[in-house]
GULOTI-316183 format. One record per residue: residue in three letters; z, x, y of N, C-alpha, C in turn. Coordinates in steps of 0.05 Angstrom, whole numbers, plus 5000, padded with zeros to 4 digits. Layout:
<pts>
{'ala' {Z X Y} {Z X Y} {Z X Y}}
...
</pts>
This chain:
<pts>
{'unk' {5000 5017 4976} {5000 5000 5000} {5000 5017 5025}}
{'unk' {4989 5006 5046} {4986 5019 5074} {5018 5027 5082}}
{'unk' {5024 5041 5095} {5055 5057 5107} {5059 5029 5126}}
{'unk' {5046 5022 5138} {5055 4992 5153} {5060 4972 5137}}
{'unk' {5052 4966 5112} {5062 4945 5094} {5087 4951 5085}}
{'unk' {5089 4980 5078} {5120 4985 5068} {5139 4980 5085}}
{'unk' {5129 4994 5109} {5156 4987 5127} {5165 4955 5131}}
{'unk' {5139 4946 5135} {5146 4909 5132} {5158 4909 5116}}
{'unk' {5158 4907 5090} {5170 4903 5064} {5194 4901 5073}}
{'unk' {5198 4937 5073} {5234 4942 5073} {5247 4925 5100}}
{'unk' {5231 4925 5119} {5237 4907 5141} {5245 4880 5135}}
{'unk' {5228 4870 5121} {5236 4842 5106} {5268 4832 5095}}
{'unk' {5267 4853 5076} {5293 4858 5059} {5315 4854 5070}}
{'unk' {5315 4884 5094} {5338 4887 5106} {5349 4870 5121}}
{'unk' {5329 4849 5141} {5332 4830 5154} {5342 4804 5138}}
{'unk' {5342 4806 5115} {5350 4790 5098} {5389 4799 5096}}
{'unk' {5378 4812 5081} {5417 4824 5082} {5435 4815 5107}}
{'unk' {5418 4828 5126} {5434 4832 5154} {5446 4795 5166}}
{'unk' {5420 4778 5155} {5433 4754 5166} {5451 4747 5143}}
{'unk' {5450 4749 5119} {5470 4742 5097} {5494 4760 5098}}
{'unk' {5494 4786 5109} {5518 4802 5107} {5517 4812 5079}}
{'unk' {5506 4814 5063} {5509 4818 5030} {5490 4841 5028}}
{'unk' {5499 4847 5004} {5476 4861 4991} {5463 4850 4986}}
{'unk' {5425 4862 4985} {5407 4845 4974} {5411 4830 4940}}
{'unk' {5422 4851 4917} {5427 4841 4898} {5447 4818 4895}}
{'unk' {5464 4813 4921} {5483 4802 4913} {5472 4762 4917}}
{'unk' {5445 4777 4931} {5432 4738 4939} {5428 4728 4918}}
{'unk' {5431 4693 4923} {5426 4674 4906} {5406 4656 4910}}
{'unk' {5393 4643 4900} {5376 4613 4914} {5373 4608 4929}}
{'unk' {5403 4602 4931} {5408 4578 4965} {5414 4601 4981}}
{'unk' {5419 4613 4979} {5415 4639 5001} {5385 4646 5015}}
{'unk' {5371 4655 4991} {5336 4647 4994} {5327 4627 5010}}
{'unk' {5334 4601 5004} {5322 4581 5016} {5336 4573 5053}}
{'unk' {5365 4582 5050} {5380 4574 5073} {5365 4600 5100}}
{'unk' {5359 4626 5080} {5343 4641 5105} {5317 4633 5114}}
{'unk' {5301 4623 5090} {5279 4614 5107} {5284 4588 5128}}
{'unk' {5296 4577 5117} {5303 4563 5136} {5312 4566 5166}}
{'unk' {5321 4584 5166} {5333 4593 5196} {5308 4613 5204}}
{'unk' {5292 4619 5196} {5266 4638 5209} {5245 4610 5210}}
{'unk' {5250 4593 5203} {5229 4568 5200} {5237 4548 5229}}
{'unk' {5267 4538 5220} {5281 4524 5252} {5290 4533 5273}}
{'unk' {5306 4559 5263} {5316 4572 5290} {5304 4601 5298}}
{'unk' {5292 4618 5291} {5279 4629 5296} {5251 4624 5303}}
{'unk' {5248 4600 5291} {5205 4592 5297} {5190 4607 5291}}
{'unk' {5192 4629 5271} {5173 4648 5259} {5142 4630 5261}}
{'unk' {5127 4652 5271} {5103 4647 5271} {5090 4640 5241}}
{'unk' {5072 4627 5232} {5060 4633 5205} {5054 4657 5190}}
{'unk' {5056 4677 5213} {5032 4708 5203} {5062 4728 5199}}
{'unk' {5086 4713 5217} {5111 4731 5212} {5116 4720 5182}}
{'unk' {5120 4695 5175} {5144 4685 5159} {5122 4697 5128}}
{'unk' {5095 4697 5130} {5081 4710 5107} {5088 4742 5105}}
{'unk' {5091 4755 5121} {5103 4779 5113} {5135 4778 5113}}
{'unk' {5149 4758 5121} {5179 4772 5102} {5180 4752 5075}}
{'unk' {5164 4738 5069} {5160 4720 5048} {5141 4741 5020}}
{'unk' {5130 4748 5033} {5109 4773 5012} {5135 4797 5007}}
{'unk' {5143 4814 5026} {5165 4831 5026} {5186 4820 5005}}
{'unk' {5202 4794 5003} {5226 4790 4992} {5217 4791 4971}}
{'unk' {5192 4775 4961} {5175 4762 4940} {5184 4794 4924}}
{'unk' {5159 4816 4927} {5156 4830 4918} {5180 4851 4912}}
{'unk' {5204 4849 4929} {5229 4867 4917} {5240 4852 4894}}
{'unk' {5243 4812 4902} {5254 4813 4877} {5240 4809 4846}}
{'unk' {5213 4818 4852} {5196 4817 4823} {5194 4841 4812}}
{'unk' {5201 4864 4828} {5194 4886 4820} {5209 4908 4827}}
{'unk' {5233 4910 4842} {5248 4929 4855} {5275 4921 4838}}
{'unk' {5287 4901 4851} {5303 4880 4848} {5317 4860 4831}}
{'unk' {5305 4857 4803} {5287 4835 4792} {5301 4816 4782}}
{'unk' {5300 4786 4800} {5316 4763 4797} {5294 4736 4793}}
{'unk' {5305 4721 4788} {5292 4694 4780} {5297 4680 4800}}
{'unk' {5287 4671 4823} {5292 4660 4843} {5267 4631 4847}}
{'unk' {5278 4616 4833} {5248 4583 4842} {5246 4575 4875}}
{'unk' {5247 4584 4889} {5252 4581 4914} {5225 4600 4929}}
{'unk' {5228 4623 4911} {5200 4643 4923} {5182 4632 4905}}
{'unk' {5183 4624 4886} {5157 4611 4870} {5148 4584 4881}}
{'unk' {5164 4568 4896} {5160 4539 4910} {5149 4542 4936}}
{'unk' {5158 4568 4956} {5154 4565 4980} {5123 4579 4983}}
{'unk' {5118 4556 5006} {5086 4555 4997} {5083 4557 5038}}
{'unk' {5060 4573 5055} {5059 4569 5076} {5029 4560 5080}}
{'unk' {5023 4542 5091} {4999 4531 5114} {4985 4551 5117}}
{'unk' {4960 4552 5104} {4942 4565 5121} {4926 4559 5143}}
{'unk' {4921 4575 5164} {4928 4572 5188} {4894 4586 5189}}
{'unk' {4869 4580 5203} {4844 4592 5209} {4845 4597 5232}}
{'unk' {4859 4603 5241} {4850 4606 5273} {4829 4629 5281}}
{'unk' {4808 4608 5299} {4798 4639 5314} {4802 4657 5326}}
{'unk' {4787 4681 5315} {4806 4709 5345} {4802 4704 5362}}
{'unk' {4818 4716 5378} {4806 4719 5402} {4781 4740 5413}}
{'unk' {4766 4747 5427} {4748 4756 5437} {4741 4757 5464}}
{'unk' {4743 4789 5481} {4724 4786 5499} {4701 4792 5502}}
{'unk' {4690 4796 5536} {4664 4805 5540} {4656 4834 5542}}
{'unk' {4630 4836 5536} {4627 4873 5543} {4643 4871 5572}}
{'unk' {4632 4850 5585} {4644 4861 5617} {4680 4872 5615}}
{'unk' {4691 4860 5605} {4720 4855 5599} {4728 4880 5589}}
{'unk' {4718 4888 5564} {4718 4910 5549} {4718 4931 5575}}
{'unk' {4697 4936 5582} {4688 4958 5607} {4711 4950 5632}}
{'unk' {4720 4928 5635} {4746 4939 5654} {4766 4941 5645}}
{'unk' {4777 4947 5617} {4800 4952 5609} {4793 4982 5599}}
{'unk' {4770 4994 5601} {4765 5022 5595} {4770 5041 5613}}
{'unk' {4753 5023 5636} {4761 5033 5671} {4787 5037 5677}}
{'unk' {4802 5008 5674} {4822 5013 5686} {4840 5032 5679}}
{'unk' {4841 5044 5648} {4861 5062 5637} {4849 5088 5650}}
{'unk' {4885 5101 5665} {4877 5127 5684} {4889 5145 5664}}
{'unk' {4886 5149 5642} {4886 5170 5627} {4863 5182 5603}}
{'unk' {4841 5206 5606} {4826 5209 5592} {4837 5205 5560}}
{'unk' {4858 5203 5557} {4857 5203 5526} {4866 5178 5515}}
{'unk' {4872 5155 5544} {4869 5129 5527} {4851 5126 5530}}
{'unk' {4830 5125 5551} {4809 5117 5554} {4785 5121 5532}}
{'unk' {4789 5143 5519} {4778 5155 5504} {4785 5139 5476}}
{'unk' {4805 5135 5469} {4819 5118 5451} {4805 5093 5450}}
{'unk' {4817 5077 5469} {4800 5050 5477} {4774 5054 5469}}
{'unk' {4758 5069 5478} {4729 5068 5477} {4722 5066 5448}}
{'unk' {4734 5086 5443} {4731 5094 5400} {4727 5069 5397}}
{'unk' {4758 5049 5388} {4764 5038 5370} {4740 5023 5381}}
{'unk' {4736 5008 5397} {4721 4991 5405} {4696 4992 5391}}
{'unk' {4687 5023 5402} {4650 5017 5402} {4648 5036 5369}}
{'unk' {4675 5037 5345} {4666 5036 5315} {4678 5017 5304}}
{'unk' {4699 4993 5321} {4704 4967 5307} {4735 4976 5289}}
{'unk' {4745 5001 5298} {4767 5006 5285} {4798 4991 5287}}
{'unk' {4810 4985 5264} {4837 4983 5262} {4848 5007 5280}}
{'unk' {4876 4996 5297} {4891 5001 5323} {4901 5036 5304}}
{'unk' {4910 5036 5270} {4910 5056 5250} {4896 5079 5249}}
{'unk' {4870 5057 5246} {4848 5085 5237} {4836 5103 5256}}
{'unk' {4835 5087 5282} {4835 5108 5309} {4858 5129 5305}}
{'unk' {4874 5118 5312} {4895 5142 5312} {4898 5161 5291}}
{'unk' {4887 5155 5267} {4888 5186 5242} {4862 5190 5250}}
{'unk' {4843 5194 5258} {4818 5205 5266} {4820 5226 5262}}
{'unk' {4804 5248 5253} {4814 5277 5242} {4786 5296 5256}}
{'unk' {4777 5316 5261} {4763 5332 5262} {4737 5322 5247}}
{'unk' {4751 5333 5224} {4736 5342 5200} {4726 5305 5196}}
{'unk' {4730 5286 5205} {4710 5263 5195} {4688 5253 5222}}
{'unk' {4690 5268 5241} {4663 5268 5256} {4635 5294 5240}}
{'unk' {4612 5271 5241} {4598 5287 5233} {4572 5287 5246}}
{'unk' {4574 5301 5266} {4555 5301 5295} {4532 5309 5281}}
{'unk' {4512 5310 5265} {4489 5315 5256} {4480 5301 5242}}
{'unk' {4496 5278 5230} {4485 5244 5217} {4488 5232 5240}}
{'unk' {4503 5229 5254} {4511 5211 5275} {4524 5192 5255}}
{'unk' {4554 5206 5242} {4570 5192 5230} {4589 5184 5223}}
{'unk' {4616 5166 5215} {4645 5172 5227} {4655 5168 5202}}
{'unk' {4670 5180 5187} {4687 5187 5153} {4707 5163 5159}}
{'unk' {4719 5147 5155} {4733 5129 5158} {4752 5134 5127}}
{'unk' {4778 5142 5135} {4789 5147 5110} {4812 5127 5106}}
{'unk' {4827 5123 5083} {4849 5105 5079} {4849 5078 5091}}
{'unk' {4825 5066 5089} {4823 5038 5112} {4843 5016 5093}}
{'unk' {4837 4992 5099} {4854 4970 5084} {4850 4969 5058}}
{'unk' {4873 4976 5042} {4865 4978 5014} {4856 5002 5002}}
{'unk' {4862 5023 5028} {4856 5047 5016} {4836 5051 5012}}
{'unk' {4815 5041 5026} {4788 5052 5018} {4761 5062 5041}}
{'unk' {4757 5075 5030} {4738 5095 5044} {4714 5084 5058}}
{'unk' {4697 5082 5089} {4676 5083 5100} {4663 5101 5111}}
{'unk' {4633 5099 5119} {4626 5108 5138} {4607 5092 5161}}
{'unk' {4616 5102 5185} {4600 5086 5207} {4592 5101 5232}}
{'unk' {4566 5081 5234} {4557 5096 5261} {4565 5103 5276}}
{'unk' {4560 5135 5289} {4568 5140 5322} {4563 5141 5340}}
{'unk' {4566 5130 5364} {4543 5128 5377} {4546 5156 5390}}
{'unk' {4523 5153 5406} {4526 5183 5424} {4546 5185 5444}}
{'unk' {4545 5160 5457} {4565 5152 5491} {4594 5165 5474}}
{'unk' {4594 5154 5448} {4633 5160 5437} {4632 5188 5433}}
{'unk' {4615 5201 5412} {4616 5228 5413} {4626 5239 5436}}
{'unk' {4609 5237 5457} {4608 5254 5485} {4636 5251 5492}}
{'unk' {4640 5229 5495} {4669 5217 5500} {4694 5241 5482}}
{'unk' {4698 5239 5462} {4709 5245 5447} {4714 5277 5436}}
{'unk' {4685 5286 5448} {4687 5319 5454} {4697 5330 5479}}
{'unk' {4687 5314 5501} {4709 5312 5523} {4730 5305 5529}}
{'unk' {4748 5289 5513} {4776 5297 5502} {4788 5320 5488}}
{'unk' {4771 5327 5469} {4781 5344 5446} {4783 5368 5463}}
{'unk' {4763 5388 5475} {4778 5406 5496} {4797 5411 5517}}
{'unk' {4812 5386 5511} {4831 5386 5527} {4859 5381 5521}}
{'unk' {4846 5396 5489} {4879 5398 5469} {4872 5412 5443}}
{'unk' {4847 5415 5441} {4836 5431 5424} {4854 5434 5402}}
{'unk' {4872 5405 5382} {4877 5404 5361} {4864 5418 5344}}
{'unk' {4864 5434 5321} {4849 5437 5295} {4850 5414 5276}}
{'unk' {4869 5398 5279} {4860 5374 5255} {4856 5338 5271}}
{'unk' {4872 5337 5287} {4876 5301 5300} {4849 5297 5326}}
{'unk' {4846 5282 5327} {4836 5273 5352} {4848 5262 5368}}
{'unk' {4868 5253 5366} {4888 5238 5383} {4916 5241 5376}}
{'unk' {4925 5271 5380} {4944 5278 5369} {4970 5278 5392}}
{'unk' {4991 5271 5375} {5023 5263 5395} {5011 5291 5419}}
{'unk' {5031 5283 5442} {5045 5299 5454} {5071 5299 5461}}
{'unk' {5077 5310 5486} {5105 5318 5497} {5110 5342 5487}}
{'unk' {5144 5341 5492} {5158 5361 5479} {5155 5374 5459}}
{'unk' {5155 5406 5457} {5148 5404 5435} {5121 5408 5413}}
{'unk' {5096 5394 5431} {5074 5388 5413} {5046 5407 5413}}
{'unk' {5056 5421 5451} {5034 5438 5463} {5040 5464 5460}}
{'unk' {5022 5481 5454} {5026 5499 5455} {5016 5512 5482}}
{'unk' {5036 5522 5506} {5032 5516 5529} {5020 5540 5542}}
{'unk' {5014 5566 5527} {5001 5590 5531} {4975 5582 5536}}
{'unk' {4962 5582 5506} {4938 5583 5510} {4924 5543 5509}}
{'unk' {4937 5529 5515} {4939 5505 5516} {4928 5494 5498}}
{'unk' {4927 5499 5472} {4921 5482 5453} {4941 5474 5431}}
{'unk' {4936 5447 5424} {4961 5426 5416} {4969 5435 5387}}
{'unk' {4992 5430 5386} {5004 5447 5357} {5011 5421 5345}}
{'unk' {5005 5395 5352} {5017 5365 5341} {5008 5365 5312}}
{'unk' {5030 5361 5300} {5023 5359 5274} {5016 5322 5264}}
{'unk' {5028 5307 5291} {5023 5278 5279} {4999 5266 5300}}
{'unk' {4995 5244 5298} {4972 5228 5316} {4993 5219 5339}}
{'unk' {4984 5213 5362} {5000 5190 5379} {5013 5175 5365}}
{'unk' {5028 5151 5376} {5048 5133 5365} {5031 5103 5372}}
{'unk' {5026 5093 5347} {5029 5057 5354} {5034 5051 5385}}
{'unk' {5057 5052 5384} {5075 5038 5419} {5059 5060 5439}}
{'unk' {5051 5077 5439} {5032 5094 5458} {5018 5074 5464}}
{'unk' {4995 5072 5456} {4969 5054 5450} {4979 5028 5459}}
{'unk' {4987 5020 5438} {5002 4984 5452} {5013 4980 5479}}
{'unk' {5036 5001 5481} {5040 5001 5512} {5019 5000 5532}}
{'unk' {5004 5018 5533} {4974 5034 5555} {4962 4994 5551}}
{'unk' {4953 4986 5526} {4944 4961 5526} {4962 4943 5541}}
{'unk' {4990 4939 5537} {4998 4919 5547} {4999 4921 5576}}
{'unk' {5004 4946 5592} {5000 4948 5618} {4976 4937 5633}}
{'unk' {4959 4945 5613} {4929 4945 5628} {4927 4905 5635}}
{'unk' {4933 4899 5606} {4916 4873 5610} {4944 4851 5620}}
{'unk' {4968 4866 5629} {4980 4842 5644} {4976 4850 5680}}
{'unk' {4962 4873 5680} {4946 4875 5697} {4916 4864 5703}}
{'unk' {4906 4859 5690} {4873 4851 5680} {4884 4822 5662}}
{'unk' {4891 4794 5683} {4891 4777 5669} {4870 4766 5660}}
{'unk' {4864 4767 5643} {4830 4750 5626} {4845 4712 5621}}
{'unk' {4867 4717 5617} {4868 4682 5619} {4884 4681 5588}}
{'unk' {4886 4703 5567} {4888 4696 5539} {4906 4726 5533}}
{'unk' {4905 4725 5507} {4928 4753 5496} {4904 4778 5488}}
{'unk' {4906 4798 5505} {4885 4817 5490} {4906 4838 5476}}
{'unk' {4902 4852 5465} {4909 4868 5429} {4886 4888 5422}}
{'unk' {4898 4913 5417} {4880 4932 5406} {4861 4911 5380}}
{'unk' {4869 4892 5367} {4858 4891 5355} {4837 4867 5364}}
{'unk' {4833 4858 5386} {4822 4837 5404} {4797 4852 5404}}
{'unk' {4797 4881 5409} {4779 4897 5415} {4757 4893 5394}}
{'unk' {4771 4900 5366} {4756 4903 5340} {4738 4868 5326}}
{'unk' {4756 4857 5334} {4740 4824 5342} {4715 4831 5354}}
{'unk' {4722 4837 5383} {4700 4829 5408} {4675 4854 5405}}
{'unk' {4675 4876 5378} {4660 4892 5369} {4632 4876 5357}}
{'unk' {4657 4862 5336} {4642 4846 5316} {4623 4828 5331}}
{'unk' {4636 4810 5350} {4624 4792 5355} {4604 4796 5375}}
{'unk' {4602 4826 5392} {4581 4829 5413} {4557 4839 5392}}
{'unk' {4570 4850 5373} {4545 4860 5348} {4523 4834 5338}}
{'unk' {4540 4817 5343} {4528 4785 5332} {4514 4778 5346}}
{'unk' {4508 4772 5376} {4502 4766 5393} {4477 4796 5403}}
{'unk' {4478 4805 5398} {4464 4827 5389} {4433 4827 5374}}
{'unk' {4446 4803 5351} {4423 4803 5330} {4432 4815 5315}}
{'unk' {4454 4831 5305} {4458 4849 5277} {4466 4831 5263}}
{'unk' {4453 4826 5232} {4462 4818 5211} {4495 4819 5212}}
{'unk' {4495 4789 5202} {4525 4785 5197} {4533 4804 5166}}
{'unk' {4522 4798 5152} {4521 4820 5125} {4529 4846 5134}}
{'unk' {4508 4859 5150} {4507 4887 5160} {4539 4896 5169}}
{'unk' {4541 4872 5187} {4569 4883 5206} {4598 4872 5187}}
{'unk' {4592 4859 5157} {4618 4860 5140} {4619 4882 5119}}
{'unk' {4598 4894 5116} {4593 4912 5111} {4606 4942 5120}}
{'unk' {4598 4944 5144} {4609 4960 5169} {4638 4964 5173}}
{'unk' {4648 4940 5170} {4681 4943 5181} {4695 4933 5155}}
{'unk' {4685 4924 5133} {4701 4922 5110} {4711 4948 5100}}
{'unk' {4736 4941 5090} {4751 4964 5072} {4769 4950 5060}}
</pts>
């Protein structure tokens, strides 16, 4: 499983304990059922929350854990279709503008114009640009599995014009601060990528600055990829193709 599922998981669990006070082994049924309940009435868990601490509990107590609980075998949630959201190229291009830092901007731009998970930008490595196909290694995607996709030229350029200005040997978007630079000859000694909350933050600033009217999300971006590709004329096939993993 992806490192973000696990942490949900254990996230799940713990949040379970914490409102019961107990050990997880020590839950019962009505324990089971009395918490969903309180993430259902008094909490108001969204549908997309209450399926991941519902998947999380599920799976500790079938396989970690292992109890007989009819309560995770009964509880059943609404599926919910909602459309993404989506903006415009215009939209896109002022949330690119507006970020005053080359290496979100640079970021932004990526995920956008290869349709990437908020993830797979951020492990971007060296070694999976391959400037002579005009092609991008997409490694560990959902499900752990491997792509490749087009680059355009505008991202390259982009993206080599970042990279000299930290001259990582392995990340493209590697942490800084304290610590990460090597401040002689200025090139970055980061052994990890930026952080999630980096990215999210730089997003959340921009667009409660840049009201569009709706919620934009790194992953709003990877939507409004898809869907300017469509409008485009690219095969719908082509572009599930493209961003499936």
């Amino acid at each position: 499983m992806a490192d973000r599922t696990v942490k949900a998981y254990v996230r799940a669990v713990r949040q379970l304990a914490e409102f019961l006070k107990r050990s997880p082994e020590e839950v019962c049924d009505d324990h089971i059922r009395e918490y969903f309940l309180h993430l259902k009435n008094d909490r108001r868990f969204a549908n997309g929350s209450l399926r991941v601490s519902l998947a999380g509990i599920r799976f500790f107590y079938r396989n970690t854990c292992r109890r007989e609980f009819p309560s995770l075998d009964l509880l059943r949630l609404q599926s919910i279709n909602a459309l993404p959201e989506v903006i415009t190229i215009k939209q896109v291009h002022q949330i690119v503008d507006a970020t005053t830092t080359l290496r979100m901007r640079t970021y932004f731009w990526t995920v956008y114009s290869l349709g990437l998970r908020l993830n797979e930008g951020l492990h971007l490595q060296v070694g999976d640009i391959d400037a002579a196909r005009g092609l991008v290694h997409i490694h560990r995607g959902k499900g752990a599995k491997d792509r490749y996709i087009t680059l355009p030229t505008s991202t390259l350029l982009m993206l080599r014009e970042y990279w000299v200005t930290h001259r990582n040997k392995r990340w493209l978007f590697p942490a800084d601060g304290r610590n990460h630079t090597l401040a002689k000859k200025g090139v970055s000694v980061a052994k990890t990528p930026m952080s999630e909350a980096a990215v999210q933050g730089a997003m959340k600033l921009i667009t409660t600055k840049i009201d569009f009217g709706k919620k934009v999300s790194l992953h709003t971006l990877r939507h409004s990829y898809a869907t300017h590709l469509l409008e485009a004329g690219v095969s719908l096939k082509f572009i599930q193709q493209a961003s499936r993993s």
